[in-house]
NUBAMAR-8788 format. One record per residue: residue number from 1; y, x, z of N, C-alpha, C in turn. Coordinates in Angstrom, 1 decimal, padded with zeros to 4 digits. Example, Ala and Ser with C-alpha at 12.3 -4.5 7.8 and 13.67 -1.06 7.14 Angstrom:
BEGIN
    nr      npy      npx      npz     capy     capx     capz      cpy      cpx      cpz
     1   -005.7    013.2    007.8   -004.5    012.3    007.8   -003.3    013.2    007.8
     2   -002.2    012.8    007.1   -001.1    013.7    007.1    000.0    012.9    007.9
***
This chain:
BEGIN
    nr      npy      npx      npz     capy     capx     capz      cpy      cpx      cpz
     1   -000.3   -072.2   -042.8   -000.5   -073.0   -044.0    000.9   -073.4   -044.5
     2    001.1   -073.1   -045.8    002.2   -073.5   -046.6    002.4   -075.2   -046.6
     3    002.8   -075.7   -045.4    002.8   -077.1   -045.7    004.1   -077.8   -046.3
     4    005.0   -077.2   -046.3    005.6   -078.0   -047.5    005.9   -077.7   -048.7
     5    005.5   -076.8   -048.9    004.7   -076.2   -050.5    004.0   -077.1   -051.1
     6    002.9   -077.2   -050.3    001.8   -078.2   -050.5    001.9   -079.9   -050.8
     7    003.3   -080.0   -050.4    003.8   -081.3   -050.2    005.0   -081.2   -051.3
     8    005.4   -080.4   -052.1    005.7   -080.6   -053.1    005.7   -081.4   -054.0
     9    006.3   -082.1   -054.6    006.1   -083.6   -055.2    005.3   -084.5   -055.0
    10    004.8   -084.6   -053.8    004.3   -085.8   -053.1    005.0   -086.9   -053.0
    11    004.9   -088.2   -053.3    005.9   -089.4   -053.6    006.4   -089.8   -051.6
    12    007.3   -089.9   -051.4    008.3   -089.8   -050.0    008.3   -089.0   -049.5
    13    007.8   -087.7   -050.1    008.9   -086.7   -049.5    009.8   -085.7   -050.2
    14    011.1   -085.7   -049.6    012.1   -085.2   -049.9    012.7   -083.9   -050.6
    15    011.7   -082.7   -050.1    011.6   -081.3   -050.5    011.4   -080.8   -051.5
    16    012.6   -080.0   -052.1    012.5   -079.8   -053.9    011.9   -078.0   -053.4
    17    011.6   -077.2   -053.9    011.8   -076.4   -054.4    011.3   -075.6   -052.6
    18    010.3   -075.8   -051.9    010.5   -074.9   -050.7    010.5   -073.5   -050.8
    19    010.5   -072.2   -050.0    010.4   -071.2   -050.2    010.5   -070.3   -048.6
    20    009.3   -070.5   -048.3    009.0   -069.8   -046.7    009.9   -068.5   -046.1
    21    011.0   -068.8   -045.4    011.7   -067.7   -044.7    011.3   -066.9   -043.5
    22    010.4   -067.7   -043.2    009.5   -066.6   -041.8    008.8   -067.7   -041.4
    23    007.2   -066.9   -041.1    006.2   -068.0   -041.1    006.2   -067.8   -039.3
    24    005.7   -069.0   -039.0    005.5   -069.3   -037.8    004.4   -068.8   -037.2
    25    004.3   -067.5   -036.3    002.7   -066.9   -035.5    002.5   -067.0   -034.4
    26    003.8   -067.3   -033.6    003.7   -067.8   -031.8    003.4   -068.8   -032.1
    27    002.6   -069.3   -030.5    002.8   -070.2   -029.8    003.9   -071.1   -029.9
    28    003.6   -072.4   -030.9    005.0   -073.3   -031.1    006.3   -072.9   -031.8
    29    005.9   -072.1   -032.5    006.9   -071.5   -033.5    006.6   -072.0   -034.6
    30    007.7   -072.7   -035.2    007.5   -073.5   -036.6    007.6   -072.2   -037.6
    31    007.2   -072.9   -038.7    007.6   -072.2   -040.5    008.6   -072.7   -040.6
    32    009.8   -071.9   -041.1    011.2   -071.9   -041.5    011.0   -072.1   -042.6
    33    011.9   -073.0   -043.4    011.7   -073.0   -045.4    013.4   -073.0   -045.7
    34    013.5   -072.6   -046.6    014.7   -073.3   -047.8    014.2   -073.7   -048.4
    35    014.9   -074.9   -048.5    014.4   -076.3   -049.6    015.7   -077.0   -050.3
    36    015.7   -077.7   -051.3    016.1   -078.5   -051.4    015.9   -080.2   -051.0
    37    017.1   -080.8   -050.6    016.6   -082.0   -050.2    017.6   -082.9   -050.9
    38    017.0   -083.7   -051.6    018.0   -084.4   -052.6    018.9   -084.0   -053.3
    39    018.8   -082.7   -053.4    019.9   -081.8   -054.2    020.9   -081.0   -053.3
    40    020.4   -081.0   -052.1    021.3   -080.1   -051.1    020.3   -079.2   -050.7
    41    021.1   -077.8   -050.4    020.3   -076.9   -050.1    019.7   -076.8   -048.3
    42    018.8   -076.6   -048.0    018.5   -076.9   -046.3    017.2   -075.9   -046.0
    43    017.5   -075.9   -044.7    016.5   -075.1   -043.8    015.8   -076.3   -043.0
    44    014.6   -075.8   -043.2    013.4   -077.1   -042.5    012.6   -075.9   -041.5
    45    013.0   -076.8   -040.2    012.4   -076.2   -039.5    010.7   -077.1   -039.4
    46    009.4   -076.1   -039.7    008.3   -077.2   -039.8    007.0   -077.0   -038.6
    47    006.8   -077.7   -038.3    005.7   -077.7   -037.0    004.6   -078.7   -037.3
    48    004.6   -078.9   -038.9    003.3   -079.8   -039.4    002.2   -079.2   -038.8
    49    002.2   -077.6   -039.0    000.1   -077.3   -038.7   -000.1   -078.0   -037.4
    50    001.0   -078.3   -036.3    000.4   -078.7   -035.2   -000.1   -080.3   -035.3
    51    000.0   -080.8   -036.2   -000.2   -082.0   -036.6   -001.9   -082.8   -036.1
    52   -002.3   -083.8   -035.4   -003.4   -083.4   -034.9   -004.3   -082.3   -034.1
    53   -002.9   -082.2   -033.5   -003.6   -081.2   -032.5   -003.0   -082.0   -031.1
    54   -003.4   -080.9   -030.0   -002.8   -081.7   -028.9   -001.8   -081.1   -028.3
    55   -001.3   -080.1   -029.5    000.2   -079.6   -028.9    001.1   -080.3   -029.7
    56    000.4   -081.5   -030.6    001.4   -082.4   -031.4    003.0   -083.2   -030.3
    57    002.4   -083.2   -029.0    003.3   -084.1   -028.8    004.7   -082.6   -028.0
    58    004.4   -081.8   -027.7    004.7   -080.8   -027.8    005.9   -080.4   -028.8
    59    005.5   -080.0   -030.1    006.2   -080.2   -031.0    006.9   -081.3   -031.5
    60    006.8   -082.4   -031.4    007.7   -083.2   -031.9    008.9   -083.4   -030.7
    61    008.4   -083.0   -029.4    009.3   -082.9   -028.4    010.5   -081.9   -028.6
    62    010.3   -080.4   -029.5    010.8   -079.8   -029.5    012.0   -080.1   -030.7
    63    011.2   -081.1   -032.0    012.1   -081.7   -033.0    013.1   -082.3   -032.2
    64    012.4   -083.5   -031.7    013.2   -084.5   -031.1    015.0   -083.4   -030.1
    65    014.5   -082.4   -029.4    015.6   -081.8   -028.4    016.6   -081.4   -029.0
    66    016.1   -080.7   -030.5    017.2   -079.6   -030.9    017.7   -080.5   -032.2
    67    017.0   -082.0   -032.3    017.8   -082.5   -033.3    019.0   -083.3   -032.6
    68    018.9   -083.9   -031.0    019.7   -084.3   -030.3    020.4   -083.5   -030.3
    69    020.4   -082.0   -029.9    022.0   -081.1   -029.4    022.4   -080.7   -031.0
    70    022.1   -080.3   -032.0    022.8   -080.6   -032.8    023.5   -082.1   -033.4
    71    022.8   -083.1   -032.9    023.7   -084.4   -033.4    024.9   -084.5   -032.8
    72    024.8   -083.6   -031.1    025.9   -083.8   -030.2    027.2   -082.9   -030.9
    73    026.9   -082.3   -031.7    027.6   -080.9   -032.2    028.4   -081.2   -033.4
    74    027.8   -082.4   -034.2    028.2   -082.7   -035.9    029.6   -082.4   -035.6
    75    030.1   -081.7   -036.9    031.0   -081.7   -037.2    031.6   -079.8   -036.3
    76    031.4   -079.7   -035.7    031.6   -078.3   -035.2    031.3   -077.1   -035.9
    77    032.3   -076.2   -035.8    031.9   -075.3   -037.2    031.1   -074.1   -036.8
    78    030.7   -074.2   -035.5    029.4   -072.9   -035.1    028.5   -073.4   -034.8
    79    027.7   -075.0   -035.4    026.5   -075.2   -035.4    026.2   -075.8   -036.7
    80    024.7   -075.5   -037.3    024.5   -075.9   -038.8    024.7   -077.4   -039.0
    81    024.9   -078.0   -040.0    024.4   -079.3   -039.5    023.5   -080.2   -039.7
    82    023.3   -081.5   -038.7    021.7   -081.7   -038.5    021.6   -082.6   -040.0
    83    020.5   -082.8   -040.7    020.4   -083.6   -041.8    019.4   -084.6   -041.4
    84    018.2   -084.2   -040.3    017.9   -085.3   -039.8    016.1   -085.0   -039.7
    85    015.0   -085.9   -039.4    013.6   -085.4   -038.9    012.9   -086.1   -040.1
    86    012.1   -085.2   -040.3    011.1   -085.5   -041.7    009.7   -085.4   -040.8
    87    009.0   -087.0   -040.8    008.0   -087.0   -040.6    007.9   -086.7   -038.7
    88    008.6   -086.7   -038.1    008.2   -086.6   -036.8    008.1   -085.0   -036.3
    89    007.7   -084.0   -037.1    007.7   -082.7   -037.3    008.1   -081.7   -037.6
    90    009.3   -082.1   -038.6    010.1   -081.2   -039.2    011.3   -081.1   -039.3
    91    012.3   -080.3   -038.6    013.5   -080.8   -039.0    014.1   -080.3   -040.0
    92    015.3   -081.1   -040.0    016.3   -080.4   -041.6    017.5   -080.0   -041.3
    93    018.3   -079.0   -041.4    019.5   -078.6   -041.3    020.0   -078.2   -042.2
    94    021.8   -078.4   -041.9    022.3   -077.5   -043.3    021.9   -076.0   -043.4
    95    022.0   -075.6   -044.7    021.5   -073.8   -044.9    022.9   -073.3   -044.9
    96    022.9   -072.1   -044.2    024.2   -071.4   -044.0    023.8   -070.0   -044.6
    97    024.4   -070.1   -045.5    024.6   -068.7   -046.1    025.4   -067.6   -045.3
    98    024.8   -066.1   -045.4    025.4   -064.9   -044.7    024.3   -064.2   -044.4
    99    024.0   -063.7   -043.5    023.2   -062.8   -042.5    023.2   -062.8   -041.2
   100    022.0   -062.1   -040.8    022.4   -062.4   -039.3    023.4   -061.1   -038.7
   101    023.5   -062.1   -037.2    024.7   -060.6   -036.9    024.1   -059.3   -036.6
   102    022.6   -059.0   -036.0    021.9   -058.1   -036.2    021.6   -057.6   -037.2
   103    021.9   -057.9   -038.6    022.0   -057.2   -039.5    023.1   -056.6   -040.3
   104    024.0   -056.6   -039.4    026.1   -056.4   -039.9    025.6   -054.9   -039.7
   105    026.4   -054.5   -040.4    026.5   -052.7   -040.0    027.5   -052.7   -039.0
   106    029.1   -053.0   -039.6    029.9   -053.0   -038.7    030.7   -054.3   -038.4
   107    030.2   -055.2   -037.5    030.7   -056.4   -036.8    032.5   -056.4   -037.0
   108    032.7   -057.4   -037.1    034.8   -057.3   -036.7    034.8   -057.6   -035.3
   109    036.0   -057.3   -034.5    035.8   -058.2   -033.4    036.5   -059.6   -033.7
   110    036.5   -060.1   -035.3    036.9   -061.6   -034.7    035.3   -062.3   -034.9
   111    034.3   -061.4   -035.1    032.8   -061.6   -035.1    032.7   -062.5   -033.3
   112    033.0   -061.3   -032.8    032.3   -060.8   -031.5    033.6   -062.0   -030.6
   113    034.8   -062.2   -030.8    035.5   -063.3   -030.7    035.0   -064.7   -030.7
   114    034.9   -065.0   -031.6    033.9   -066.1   -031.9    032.6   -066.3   -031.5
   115    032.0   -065.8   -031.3    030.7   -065.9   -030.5    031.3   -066.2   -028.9
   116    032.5   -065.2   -028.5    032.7   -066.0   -026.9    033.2   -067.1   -026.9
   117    034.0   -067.5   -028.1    034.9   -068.6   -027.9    033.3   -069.7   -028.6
   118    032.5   -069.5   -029.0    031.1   -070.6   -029.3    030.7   -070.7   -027.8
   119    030.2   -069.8   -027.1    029.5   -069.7   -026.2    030.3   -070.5   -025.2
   120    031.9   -070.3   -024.6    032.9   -070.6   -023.9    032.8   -072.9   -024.9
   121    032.8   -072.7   -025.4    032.6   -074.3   -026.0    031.5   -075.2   -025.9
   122    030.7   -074.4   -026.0    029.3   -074.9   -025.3    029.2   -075.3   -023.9
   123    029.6   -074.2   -023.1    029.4   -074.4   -021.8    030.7   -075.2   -020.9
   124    031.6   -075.7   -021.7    032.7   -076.7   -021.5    032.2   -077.8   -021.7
   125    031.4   -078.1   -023.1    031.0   -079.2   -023.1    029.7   -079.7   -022.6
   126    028.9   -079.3   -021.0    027.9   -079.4   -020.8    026.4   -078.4   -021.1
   127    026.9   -078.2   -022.5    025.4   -077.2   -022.7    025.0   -075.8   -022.7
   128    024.0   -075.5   -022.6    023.6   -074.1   -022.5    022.7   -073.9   -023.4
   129    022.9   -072.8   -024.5    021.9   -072.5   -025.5    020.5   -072.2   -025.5
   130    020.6   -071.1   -023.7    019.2   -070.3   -023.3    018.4   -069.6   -024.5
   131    019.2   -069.1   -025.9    018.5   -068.2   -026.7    019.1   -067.8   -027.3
   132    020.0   -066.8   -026.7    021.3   -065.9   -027.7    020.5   -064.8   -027.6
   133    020.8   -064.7   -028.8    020.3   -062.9   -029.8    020.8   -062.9   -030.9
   134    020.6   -061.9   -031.3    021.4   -061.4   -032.4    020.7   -062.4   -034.0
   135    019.4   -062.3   -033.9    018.9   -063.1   -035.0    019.1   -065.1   -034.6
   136    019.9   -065.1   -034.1    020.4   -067.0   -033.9    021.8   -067.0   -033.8
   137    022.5   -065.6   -034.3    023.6   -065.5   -034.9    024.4   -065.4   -036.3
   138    024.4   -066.5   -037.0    024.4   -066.1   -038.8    026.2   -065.9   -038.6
   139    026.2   -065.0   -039.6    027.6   -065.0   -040.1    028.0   -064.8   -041.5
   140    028.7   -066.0   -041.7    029.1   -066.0   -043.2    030.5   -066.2   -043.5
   141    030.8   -064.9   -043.8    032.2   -064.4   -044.2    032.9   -064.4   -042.7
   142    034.1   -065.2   -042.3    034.7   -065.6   -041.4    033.9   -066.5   -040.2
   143    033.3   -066.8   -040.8    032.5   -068.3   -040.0    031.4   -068.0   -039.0
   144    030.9   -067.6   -037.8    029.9   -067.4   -037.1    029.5   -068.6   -037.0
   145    027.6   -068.5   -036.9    027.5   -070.0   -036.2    025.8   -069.7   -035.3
   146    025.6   -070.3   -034.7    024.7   -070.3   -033.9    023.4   -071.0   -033.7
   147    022.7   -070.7   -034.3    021.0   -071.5   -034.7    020.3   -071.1   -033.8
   148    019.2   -072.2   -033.7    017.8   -072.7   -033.2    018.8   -073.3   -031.1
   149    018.6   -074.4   -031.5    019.2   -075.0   -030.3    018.1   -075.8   -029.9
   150    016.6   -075.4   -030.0    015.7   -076.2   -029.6    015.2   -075.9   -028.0
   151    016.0   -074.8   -027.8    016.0   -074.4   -026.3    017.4   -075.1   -025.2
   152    018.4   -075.7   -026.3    019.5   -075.8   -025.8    019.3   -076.9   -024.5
   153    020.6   -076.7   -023.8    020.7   -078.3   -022.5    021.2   -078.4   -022.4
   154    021.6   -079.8   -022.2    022.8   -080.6   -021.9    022.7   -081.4   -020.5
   155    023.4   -081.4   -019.5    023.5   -082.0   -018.6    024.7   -082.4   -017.7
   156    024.7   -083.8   -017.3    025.7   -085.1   -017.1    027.0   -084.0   -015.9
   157    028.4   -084.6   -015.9    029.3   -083.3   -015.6    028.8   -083.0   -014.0
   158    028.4   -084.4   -013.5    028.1   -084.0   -012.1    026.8   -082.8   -012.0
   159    026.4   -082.7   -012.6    025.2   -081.8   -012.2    025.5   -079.6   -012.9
   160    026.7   -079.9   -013.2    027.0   -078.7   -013.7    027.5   -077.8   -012.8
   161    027.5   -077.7   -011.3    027.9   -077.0   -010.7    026.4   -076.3   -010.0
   162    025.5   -077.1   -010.3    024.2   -076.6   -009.4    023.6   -075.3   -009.9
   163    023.1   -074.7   -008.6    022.9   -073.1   -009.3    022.0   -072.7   -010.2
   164    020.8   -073.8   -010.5    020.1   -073.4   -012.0    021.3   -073.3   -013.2
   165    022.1   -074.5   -013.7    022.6   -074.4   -014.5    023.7   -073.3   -014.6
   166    024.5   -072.9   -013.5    025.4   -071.9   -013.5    024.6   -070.5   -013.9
   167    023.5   -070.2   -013.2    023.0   -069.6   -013.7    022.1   -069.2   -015.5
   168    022.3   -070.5   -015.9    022.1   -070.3   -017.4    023.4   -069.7   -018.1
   169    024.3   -071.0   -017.8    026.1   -070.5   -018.5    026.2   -068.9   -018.1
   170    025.2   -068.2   -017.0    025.4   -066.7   -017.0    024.7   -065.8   -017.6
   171    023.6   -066.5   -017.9    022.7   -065.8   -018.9    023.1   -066.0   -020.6
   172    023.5   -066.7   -021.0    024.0   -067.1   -022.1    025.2   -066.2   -022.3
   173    026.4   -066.6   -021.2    027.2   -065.4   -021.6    026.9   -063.7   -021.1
   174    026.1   -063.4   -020.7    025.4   -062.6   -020.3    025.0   -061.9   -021.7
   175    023.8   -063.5   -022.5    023.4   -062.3   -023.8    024.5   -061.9   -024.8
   176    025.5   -062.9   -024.9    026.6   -062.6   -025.8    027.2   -061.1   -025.7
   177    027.3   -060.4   -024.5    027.5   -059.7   -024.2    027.0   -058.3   -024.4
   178    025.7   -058.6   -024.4    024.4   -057.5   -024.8    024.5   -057.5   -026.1
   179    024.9   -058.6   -027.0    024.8   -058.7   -028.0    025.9   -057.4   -028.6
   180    027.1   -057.5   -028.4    028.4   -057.0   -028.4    028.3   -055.5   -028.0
   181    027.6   -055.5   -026.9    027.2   -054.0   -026.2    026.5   -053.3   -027.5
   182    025.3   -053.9   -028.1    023.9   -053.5   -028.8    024.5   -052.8   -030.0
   183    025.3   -053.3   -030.1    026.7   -053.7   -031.7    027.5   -052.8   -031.8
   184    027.6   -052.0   -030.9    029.2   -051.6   -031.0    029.2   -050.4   -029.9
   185    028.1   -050.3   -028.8    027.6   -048.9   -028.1    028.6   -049.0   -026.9
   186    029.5   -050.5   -026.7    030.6   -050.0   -025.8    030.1   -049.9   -024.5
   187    030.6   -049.2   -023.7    029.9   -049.6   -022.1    030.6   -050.7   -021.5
   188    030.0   -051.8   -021.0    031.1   -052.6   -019.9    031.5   -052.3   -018.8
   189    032.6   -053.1   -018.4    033.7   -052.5   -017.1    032.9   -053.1   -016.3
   190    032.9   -052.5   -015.0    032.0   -053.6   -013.7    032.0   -054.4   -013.3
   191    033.0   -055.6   -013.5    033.0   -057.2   -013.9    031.8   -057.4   -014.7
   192    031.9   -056.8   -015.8    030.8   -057.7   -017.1    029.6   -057.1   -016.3
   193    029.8   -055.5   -016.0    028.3   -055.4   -015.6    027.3   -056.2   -014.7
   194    028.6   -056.7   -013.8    027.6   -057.9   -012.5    027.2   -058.7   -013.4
   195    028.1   -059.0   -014.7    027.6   -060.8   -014.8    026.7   -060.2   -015.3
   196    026.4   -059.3   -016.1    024.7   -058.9   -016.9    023.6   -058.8   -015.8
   197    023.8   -058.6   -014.7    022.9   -058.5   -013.2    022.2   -059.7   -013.0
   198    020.8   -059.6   -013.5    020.0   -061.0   -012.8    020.1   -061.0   -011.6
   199    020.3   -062.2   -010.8    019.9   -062.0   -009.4    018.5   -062.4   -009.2
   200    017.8   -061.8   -008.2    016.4   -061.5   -007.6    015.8   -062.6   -007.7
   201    016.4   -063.8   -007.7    015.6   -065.3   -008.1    015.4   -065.7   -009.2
   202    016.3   -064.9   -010.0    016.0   -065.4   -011.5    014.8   -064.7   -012.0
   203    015.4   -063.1   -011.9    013.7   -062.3   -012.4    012.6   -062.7   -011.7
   204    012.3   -063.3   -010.7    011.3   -063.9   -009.7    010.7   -064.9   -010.7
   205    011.5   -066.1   -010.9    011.7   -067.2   -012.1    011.0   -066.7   -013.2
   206    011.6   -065.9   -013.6    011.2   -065.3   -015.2    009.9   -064.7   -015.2
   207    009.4   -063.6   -014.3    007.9   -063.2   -014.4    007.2   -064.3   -014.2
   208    007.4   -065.5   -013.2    006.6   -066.2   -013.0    006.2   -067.3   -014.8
   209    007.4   -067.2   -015.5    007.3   -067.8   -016.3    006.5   -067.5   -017.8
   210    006.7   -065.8   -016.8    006.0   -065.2   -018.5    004.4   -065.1   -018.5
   211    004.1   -065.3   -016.8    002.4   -065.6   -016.4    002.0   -066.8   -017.0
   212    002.6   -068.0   -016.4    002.3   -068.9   -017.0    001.8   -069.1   -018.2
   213    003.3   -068.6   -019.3    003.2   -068.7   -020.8    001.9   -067.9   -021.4
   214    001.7   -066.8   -020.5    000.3   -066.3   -020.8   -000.8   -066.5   -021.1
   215   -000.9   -067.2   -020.0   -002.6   -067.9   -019.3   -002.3   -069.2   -020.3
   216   -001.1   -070.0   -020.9   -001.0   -071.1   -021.3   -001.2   -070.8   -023.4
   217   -001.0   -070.0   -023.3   -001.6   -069.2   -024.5   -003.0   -068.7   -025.4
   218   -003.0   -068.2   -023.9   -004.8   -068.3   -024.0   -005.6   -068.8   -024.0
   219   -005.1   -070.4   -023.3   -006.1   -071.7   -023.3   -005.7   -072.1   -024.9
   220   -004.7   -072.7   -025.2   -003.9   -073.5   -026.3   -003.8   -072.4   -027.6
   221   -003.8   -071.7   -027.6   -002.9   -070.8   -028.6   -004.3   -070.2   -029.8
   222   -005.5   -070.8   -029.6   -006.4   -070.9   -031.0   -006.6   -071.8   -031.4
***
């Protein structure tokens, strides 16, 4: 459902002009829009249809996460910035003009630069994105930046040595790497190739997680 289409000049709310950038068909996947919001241009991320449902609280959980790691971020020039939660369900971020880096023909490496030195800042400052790909990579002109941080983590310095988290800061720089590989055809040296090597507990982790999401789909997911 076109919900903020529909909410188009409705008296308190904000949204001038929406225009649906990719509709939401997973499981907890919002409708993306460009809109205007009081005369600035923005991307609303929207999770209204779950609205009265009982994955509502779900969804505002996921507003609530990724509006916190972008607040932690203001002002940094590889994350959009946050404008703030409409309604409990929706968020608003600055719109960044460019394309994604999956769509470059031919990347620069101060592309592919910047993405390690994003990823290498992140993981200084506590967090881990857990959803690098090429389409949560925009690049505009000079500028790389790094969207949908509703997966992101942050956690306190003491706890950054434990082997779940180490293990993300490897998966994260792991996909930057695939990314770069996918891009550009290079092979990596056998350094990078270990760090691209799940170890046996993670894929363990991971199938178990894609059962879950399954069976959890098929209850929830009509």
């Amino acid at each position: 459902m076109n919900t903020l289409a529909h909410a188009t000049g409705m008296p308190g709310r904000p949204f001038e002009a929406p225009v649906l950038l990719k509709e939401g068909t997973r499981l907890l996947e919002p409708d993306v829009y460009r809109a205007l919001i009081r005369g600035q241009l923005a991307v609303i991320k929207d999770y209204s249809r779950y609205r009265r449902t009982p994955l509502a609280p779900l969804a505002r959980l996921l507003v609530r996460r990724e509006a916190r790691a972008l607040g932690r971020l203001r002002g940094w020039a590889h994350a959009p910035m946050l404008l703030g939660i409409v309604g409990g369900l929706s968020l608003a971020m600055e719109f960044v003009p460019g394309e994604p880096l999956g769509a470059q023909r031919r990347p620069s490496e101060e592309t592919f630069r910047q993405l390690r030195g994003a990823v290498a800042h992140l993981h200084a400052n506590g967090i881990t994105h857990n959803d690098l790909h090429p389409a949560n990579v925009m690049v505009n002109g000079d500028r790389v930046v790094l969207l949908d941080f509703a997966s992101a983590l942050r956690v306190p310095r003491w706890m950054r040595h434990a082997p779940v988290l180490r293990e993300l800061r490897r998966s994260d720089l792991a996909n930057a790497i695939k990314i770069e590989r996918r891009l550009t055809g290079r092979t990596p040296g056998q350094f990078v190739s270990q760090v691209l090597a799940d170890p046996r507990w993670v894929t363990a982790v991971r199938d178990g997680w894609k059962r879950f999401y399954r069976g959890f789909k098929a209850t929830f997911g009509h």
